[in-house]
SENU-105373 format. One record per residue (C-alpha): residue number from 1; residue in three letters; chain; x, y, z. Coordinates in steps of 0.2 Angstrom, whole numbers, plus 5000, padded with zeros to 4 digits. Example, Ala and Ser with C-alpha at 12.3 -4.5 7.8 and 13.67 -1.06 7.14 Angstrom:
SENU-105373
- seq; type; mol; x; y; z
- 1; ALA; A; 5062; 4978; 5039 $
- 2; SER; A; 5068; 4995; 5036 $
***
This chain:
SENU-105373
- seq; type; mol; x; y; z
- 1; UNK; A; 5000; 5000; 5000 $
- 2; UNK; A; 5007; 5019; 4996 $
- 3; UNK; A; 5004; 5032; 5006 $
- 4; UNK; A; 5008; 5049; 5007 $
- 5; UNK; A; 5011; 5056; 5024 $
- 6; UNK; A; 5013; 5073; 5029 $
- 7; UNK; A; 5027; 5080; 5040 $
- 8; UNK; A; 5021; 5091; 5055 $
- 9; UNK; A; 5021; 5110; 5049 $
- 10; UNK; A; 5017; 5127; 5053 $
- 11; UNK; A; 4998; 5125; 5055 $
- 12; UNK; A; 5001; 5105; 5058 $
- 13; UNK; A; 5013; 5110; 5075 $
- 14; UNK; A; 4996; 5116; 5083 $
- 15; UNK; A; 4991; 5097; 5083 $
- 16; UNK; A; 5007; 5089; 5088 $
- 17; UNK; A; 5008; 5101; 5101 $
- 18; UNK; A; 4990; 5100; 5109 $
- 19; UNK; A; 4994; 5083; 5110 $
- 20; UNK; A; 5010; 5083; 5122 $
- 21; UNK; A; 4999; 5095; 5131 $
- 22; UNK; A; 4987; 5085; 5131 $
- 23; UNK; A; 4998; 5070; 5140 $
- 24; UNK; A; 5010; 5057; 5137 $
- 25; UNK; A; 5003; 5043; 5130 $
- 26; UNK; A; 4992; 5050; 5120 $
- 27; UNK; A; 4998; 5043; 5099 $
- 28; UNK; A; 5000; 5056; 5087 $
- 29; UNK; A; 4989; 5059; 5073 $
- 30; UNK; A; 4993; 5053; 5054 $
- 31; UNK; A; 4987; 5061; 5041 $
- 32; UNK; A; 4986; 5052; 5023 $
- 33; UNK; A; 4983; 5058; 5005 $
- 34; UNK; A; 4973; 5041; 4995 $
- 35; UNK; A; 4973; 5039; 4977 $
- 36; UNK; A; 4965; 5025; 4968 $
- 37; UNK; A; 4980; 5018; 4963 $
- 38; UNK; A; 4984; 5015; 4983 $
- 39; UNK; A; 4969; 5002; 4985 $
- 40; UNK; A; 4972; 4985; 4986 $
- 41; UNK; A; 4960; 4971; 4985 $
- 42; UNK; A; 4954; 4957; 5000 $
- 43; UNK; A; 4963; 4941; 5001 $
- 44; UNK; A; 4958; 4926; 5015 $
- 45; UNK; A; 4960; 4940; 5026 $
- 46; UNK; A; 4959; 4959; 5030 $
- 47; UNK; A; 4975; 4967; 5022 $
- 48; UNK; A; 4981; 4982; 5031 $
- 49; UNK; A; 4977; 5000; 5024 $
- 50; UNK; A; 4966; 5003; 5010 $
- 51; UNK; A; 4957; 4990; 4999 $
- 52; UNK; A; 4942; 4985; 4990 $
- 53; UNK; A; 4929; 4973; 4998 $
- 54; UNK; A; 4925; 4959; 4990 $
- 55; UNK; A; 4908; 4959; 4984 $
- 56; UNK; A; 4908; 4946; 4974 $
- 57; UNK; A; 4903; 4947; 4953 $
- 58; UNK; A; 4893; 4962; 4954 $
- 59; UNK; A; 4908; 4974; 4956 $
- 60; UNK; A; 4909; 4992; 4955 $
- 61; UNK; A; 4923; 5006; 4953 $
- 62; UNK; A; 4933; 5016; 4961 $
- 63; UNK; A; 4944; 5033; 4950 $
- 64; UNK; A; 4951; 5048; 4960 $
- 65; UNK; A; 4945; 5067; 4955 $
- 66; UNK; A; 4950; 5082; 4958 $
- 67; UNK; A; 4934; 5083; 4970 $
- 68; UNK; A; 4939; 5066; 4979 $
- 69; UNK; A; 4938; 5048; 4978 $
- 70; UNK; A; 4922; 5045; 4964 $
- 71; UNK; A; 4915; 5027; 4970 $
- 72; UNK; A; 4903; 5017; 4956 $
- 73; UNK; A; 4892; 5005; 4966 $
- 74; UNK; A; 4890; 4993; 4973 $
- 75; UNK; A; 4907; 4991; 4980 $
- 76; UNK; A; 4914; 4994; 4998 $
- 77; UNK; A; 4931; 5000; 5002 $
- 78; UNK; A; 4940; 4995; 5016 $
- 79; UNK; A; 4954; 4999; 5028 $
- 80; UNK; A; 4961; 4985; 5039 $
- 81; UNK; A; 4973; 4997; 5048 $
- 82; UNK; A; 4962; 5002; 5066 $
- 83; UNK; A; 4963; 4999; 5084 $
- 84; UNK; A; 4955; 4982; 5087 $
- 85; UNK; A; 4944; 4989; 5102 $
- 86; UNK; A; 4934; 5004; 5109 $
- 87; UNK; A; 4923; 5005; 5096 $
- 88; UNK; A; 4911; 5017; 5107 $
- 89; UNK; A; 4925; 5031; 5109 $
- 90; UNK; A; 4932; 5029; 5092 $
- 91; UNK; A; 4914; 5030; 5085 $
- 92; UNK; A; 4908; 5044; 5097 $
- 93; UNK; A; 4923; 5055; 5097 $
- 94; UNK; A; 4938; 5050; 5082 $
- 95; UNK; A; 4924; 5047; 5066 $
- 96; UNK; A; 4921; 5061; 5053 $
- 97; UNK; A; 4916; 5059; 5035 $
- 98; UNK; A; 4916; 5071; 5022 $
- 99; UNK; A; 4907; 5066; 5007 $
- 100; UNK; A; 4893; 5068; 4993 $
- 101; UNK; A; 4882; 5054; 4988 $
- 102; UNK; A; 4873; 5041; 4997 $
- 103; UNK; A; 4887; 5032; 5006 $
- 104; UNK; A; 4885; 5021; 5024 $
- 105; UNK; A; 4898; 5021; 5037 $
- 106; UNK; A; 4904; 5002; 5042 $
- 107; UNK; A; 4912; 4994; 5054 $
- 108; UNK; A; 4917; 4975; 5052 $
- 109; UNK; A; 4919; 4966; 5068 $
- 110; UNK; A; 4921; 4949; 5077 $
- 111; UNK; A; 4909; 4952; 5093 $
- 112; UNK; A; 4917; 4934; 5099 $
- 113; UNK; A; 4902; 4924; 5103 $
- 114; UNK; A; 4908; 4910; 5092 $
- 115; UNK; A; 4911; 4902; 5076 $
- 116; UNK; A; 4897; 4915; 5069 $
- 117; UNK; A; 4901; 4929; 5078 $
- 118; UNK; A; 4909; 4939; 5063 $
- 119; UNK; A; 4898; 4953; 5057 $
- 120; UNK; A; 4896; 4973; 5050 $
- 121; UNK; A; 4891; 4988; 5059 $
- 122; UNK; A; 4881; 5000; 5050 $
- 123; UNK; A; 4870; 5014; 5056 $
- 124; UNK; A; 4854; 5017; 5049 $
- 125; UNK; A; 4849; 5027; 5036 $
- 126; UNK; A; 4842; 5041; 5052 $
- 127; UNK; A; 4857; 5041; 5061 $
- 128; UNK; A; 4873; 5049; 5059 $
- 129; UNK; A; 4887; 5039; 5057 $
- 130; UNK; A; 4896; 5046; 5074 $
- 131; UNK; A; 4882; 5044; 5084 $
- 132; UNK; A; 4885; 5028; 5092 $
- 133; UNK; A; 4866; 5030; 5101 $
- 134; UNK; A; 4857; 5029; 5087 $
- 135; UNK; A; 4851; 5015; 5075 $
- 136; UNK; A; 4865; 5002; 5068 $
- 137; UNK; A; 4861; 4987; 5059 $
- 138; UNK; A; 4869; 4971; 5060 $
- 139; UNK; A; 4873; 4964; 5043 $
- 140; UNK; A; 4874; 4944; 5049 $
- 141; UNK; A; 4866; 4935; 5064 $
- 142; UNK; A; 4878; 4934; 5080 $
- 143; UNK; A; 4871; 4929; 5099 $
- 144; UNK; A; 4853; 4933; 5102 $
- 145; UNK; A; 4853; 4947; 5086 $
- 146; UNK; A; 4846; 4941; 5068 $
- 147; UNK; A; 4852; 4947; 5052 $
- 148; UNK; A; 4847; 4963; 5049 $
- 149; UNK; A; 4843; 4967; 5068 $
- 150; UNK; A; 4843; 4985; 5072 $
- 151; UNK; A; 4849; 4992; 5089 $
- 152; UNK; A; 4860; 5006; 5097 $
- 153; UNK; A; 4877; 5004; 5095 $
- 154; UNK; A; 4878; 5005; 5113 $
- 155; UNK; A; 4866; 4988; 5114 $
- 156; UNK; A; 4878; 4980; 5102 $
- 157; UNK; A; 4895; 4984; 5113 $
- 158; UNK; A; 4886; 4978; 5129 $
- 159; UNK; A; 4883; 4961; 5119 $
- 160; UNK; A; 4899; 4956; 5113 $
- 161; UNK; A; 4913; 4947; 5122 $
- 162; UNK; A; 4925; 4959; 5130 $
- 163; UNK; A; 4937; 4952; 5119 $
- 164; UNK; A; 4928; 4957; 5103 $
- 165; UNK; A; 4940; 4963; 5090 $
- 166; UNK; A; 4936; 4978; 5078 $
- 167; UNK; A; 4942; 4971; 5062 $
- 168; UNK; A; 4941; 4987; 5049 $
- 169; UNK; A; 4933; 5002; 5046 $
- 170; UNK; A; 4926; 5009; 5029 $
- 171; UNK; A; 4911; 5014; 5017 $
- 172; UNK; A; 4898; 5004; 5008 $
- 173; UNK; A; 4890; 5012; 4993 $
- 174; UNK; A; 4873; 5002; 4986 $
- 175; UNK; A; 4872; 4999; 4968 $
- 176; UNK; A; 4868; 5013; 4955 $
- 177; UNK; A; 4876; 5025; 4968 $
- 178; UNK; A; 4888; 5037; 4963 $
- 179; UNK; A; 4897; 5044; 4977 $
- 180; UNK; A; 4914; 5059; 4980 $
- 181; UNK; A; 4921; 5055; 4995 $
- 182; UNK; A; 4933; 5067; 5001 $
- 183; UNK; A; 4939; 5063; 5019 $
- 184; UNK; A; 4935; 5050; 5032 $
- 185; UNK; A; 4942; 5051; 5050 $
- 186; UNK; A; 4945; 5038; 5059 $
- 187; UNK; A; 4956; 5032; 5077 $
- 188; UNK; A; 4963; 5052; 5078 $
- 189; UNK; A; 4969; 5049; 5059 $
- 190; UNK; A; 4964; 5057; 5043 $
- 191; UNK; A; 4962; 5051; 5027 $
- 192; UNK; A; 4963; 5064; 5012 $
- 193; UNK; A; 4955; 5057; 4993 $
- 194; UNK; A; 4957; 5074; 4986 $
- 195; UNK; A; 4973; 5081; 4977 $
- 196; UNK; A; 4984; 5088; 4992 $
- 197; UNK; A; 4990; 5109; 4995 $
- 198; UNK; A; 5002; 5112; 4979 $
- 199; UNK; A; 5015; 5128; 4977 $
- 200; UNK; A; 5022; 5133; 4960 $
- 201; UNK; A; 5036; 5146; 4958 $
- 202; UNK; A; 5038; 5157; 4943 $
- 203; UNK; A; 5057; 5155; 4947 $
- 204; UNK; A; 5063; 5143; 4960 $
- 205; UNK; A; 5080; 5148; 4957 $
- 206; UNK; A; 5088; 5167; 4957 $
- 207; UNK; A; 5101; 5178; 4964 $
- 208; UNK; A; 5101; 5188; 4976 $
- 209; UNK; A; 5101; 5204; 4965 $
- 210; UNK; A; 5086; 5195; 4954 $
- 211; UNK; A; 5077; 5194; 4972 $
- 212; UNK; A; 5078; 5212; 4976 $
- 213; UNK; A; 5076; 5217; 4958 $
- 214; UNK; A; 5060; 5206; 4953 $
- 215; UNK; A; 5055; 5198; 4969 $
- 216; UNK; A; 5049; 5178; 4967 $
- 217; UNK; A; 5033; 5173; 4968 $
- 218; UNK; A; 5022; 5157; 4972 $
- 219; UNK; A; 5003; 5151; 4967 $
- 220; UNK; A; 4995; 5138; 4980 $
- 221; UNK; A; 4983; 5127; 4975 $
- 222; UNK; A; 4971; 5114; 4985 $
- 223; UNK; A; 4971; 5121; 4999 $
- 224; UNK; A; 4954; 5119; 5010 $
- 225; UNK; A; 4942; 5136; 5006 $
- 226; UNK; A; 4946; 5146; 5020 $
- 227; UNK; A; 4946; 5165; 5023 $
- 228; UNK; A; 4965; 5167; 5023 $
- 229; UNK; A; 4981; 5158; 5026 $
- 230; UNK; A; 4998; 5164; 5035 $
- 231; UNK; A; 5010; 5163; 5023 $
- 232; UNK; A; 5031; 5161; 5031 $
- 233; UNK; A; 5045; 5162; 5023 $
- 234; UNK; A; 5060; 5153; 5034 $
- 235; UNK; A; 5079; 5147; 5029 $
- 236; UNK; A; 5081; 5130; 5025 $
- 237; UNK; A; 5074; 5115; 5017 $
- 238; UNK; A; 5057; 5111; 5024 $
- 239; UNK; A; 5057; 5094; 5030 $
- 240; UNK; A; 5075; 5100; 5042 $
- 241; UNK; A; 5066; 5115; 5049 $
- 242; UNK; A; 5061; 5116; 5066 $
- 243; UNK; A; 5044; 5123; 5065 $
- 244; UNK; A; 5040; 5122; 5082 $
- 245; UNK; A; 5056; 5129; 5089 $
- 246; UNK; A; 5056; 5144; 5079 $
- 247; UNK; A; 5060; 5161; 5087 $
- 248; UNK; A; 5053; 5176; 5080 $
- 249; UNK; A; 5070; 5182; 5069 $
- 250; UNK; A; 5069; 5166; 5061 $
- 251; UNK; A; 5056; 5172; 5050 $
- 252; UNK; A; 5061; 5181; 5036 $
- 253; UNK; A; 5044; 5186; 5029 $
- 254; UNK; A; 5024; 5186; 5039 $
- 255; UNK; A; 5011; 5187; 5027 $
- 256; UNK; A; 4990; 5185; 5030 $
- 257; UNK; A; 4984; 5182; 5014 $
- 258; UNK; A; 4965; 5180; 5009 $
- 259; UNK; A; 4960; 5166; 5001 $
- 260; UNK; A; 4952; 5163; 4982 $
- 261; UNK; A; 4937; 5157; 4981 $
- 262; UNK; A; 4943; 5140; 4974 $
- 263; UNK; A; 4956; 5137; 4987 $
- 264; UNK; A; 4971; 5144; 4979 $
- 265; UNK; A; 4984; 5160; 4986 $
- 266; UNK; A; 4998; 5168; 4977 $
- 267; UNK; A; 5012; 5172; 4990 $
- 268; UNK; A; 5025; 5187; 4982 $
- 269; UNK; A; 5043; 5190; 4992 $
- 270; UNK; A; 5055; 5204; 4989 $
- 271; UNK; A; 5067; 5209; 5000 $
- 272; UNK; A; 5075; 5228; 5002 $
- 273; UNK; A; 5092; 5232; 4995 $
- 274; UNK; A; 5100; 5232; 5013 $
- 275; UNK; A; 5092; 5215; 5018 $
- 276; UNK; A; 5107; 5201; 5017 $
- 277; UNK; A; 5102; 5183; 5013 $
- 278; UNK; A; 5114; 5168; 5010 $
- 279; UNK; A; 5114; 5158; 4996 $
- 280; UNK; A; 5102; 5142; 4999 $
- 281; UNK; A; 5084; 5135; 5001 $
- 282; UNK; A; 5072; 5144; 5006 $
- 283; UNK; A; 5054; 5138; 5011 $
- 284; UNK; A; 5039; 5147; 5009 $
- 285; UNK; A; 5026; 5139; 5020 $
- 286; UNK; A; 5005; 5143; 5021 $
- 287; UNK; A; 4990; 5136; 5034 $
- 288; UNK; A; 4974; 5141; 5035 $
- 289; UNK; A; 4963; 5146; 5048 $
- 290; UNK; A; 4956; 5128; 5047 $
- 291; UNK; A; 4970; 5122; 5058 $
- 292; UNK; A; 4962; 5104; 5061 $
- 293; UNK; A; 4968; 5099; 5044 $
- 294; UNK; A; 4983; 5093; 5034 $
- 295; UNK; A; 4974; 5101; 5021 $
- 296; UNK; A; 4979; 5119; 5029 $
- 297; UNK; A; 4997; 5118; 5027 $
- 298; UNK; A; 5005; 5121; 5007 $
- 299; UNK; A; 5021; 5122; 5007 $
- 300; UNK; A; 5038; 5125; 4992 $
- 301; UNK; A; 5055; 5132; 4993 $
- 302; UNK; A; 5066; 5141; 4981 $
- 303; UNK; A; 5084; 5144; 4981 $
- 304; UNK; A; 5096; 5158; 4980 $
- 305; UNK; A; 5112; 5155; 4970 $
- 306; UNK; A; 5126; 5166; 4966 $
- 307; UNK; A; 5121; 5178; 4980 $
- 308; UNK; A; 5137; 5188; 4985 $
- 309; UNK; A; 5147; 5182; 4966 $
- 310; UNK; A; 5149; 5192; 4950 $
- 311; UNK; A; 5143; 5184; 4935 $
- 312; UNK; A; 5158; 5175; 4925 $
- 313; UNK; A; 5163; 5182; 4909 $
- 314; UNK; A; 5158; 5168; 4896 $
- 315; UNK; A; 5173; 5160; 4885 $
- 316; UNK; A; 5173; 5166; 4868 $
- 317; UNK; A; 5167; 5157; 4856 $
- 318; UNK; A; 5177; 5148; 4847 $
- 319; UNK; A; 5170; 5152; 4830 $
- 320; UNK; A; 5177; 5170; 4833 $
- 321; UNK; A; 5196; 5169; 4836 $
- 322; UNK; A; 5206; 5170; 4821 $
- 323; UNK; A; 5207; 5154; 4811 $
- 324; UNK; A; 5225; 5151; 4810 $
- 325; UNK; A; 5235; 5151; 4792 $
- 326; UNK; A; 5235; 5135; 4782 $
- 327; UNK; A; 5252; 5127; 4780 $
- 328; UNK; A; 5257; 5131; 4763 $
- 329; UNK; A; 5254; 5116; 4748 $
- 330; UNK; A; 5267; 5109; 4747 $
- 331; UNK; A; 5266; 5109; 4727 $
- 332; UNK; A; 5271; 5129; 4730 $
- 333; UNK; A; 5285; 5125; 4738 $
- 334; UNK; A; 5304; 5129; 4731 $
- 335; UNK; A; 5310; 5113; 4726 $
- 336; UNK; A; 5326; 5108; 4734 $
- 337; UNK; A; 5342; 5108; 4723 $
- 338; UNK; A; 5344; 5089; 4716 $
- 339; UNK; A; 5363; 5083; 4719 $
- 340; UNK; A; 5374; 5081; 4703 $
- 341; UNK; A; 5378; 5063; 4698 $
- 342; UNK; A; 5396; 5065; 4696 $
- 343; UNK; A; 5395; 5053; 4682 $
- 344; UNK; A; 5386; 5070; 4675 $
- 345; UNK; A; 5399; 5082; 4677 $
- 346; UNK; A; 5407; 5093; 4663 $
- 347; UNK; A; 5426; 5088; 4662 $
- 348; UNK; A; 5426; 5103; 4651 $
- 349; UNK; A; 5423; 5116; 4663 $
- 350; UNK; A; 5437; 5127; 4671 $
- 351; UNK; A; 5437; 5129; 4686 $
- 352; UNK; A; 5434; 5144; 4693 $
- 353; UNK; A; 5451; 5153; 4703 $
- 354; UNK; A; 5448; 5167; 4714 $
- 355; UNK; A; 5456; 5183; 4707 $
- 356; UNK; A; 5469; 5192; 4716 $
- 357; UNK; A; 5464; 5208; 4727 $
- 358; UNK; A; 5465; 5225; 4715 $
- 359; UNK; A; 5463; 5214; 4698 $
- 360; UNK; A; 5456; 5219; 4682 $
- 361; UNK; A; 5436; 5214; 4683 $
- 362; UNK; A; 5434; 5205; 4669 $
- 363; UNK; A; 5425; 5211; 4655 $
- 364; UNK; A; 5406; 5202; 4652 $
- 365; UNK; A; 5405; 5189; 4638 $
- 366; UNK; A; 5401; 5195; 4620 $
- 367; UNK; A; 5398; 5178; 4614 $
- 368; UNK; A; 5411; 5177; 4604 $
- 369; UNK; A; 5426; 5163; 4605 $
- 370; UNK; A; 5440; 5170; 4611 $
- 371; UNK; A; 5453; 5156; 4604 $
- 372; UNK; A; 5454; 5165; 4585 $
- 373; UNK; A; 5456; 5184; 4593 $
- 374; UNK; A; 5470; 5178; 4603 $
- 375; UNK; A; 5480; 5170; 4589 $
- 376; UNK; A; 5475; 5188; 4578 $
- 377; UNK; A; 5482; 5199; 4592 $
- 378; UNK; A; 5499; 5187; 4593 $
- 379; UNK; A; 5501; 5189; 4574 $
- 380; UNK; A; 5500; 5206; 4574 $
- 381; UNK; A; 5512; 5208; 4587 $
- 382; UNK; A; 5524; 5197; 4577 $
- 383; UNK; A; 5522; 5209; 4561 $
- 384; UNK; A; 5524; 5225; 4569 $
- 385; UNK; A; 5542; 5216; 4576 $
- 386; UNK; A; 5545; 5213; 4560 $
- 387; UNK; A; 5544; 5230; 4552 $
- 388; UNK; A; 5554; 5239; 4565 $
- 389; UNK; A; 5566; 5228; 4563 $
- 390; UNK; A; 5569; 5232; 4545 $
- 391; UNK; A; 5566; 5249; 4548 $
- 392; UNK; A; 5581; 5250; 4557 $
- 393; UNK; A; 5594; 5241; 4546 $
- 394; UNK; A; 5588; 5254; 4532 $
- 395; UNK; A; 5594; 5266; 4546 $
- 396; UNK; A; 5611; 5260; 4548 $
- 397; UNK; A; 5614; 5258; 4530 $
- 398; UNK; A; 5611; 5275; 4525 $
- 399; UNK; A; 5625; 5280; 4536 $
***
């Protein structure tokens, strides 16, 4: 079986506290939310929490709403988790029931008179279902009472063994009724079958500077229709606050807010510029006048990040920087100087001597060989040795 449990709160404390007050001894009270999905069905025994009765082919349905548990006759719904007796102070004092529709109140029991003493409370169609004076019907016979008897629950207790054991407690619903029910009270514990107290933020997490710029705000939903709610806004995670132990500077915001007409609040928050939060959850918790139920207490928390922390300057972004240059193709590149196979070389070449310091530069090439001009220039210089040489024997002869 699943179960939804809700932890004491700011207006569930009042409960938990009146019942210290109250005594030791005294169990504390449970409060449940019940879908359909959290039925079970009857085996050879009573299972404990919620579960459908066996009611043999003719069975009917059960779907949750948003207005509660919507049950289809016939069926019965049962749950096998309740004290086994006082069934006078339970009945008189610990039974409420909230529903719409035509619904009966049942109490299976064993009254311990024997092998047939198993049977069903139920009170008559006149009498409340917490009235425990008034008409109640037994569903099988038992002792000196037929099936279908009618007496006060009162007679009915008087008649049992002392050791008669309360096996259950629930609702029956006759065929071709459709009934919404929406709570049922039972041993000091309630049992919810509509959608429980919701909070939404519009941001549920900011900074500081956001905080005090836009404030943050929550919208409450389900709660019970109330005339207002007190509406707190303490440090911390909601389930690790103290509620009970809070002192007056624990509270960083008070708020009385009147209620919608459907049940729903919006709670808005924002601080001054001087006031100082630290980064963390904060809970933002609302209960209604109606302090007898779970139903009173909604409750979210948002979070402040980045409170006292400038914003980081984001990396650039990677398409911007400057691309870097290709390397260049290497089809462009000079190609190195091949080495000469020196089975290549021209033996013919001179090689090239180094001219001394102050030398004549040598003139540039004409193109022409130079082998015949040399031989010409040596002729020459052979003939004109030749002519003076005559010249002067003529000389010598004249005298």
């Amino acid at each position: 079986m699943k179960f939804s449990r809700i932890i004491a709160s700011t207006g569930a404390v009042a409960l938990v506290a009146a019942s210290v007050l109250l005594g030791a001894g005294v169990a504390q009270a449970a409060d449940y939310f019940v879908t359909a999905d959290d039925f079970g069905v009857e085996g050879d025994s009573y299972p404990q929490g919620w579960f459908v009765g066996d009611m043999g082919p003719q069975t009917g349905s059960i779907q949750s709403t948003p207005d509660g548990l919507e049950i289809t006759g016939p069926l019965q719904i049962l749950n096998g988790t309740t004290p086994s007796t006082d069934i006078l102070g339970l009945v008189g004092n610990d039974l409420d029931l909230r529903h719409t529709g035509t619904a009966t109140f049942q109490i299976p029991v064993y009254t311990g008179t024997g092998a047939n003493g198993f049977t069903t409370f139920r009170p008559a169609p006149s009498t409340l279902p917490w009235n425990p004076n008034g008409d109640w019907i037994t569903s099988q016979a038992w002792g000196g009472y037929a099936k279908g008897a009618t007496a006060s629950l009162t007679e009915f207790a008087a008649a049992m063994d002392p050791g008669y054991t309360i096996l259950a407690f629930g609702l029956f619903v006759n065929a071709g009724d459709v009934v919404t029910v929406q709570q049922i009270e039972w041993a000091g514990d309630t049992h919810y079958f509509v959608p429980g107290p919701t909070g939404v933020f519009d941001i549920s997490v900011l900074s500081l500077d956001d905080l005090r710029k836009n404030g943050v705000s929550v919208t409450f939903t389900n709660l019970p229709k109330s005339l207002w709610a007190w509406c707190n806004i303490v440090a911390g995670e909601y389930e690790a606050i103290d509620w009970p132990n809070l002192d007056d500077e624990d509270f960083i915001s008070k708020q009385q807010i009147d209620l919608n007409e459907d049940g729903s609040l919006t709670v808005t928050y924002q601080p001054g510029a001087d006031v100082e939060l630290a980064d963390g959850p904060y809970t933002v918790a609302c209960f209604t006048s109606e302090v007898d139920s779970a139903l009173n207490t909604a409750h979210a928390t948002f979070t402040i990040a980045e409170a006292n922390e400038e914003t980081p300057v984001p990396p650039a972004d990677e398409g911007d920087e400057e691309a870097p240059l290709p390397p260049a193709d290497e089809g462009d590149e000079e190609a190195p100087a091949l080495p000469v196979d020196e089975g290549d070389e021209d033996e013919s070449a001179v090689p090239v001597v180094a001219a001394p310091k102050n030398a004549t530069p040598a003139l540039a090439a004409t193109g022409v060989d130079g082998g015949p001009l040399a031989l010409a220039a040596f002729l020459l210089v052979l003939g004109g040795l030749g002519v003076t040489a005559v010249a002067t024997r003529r000389t010598v002869s004249a005298r």
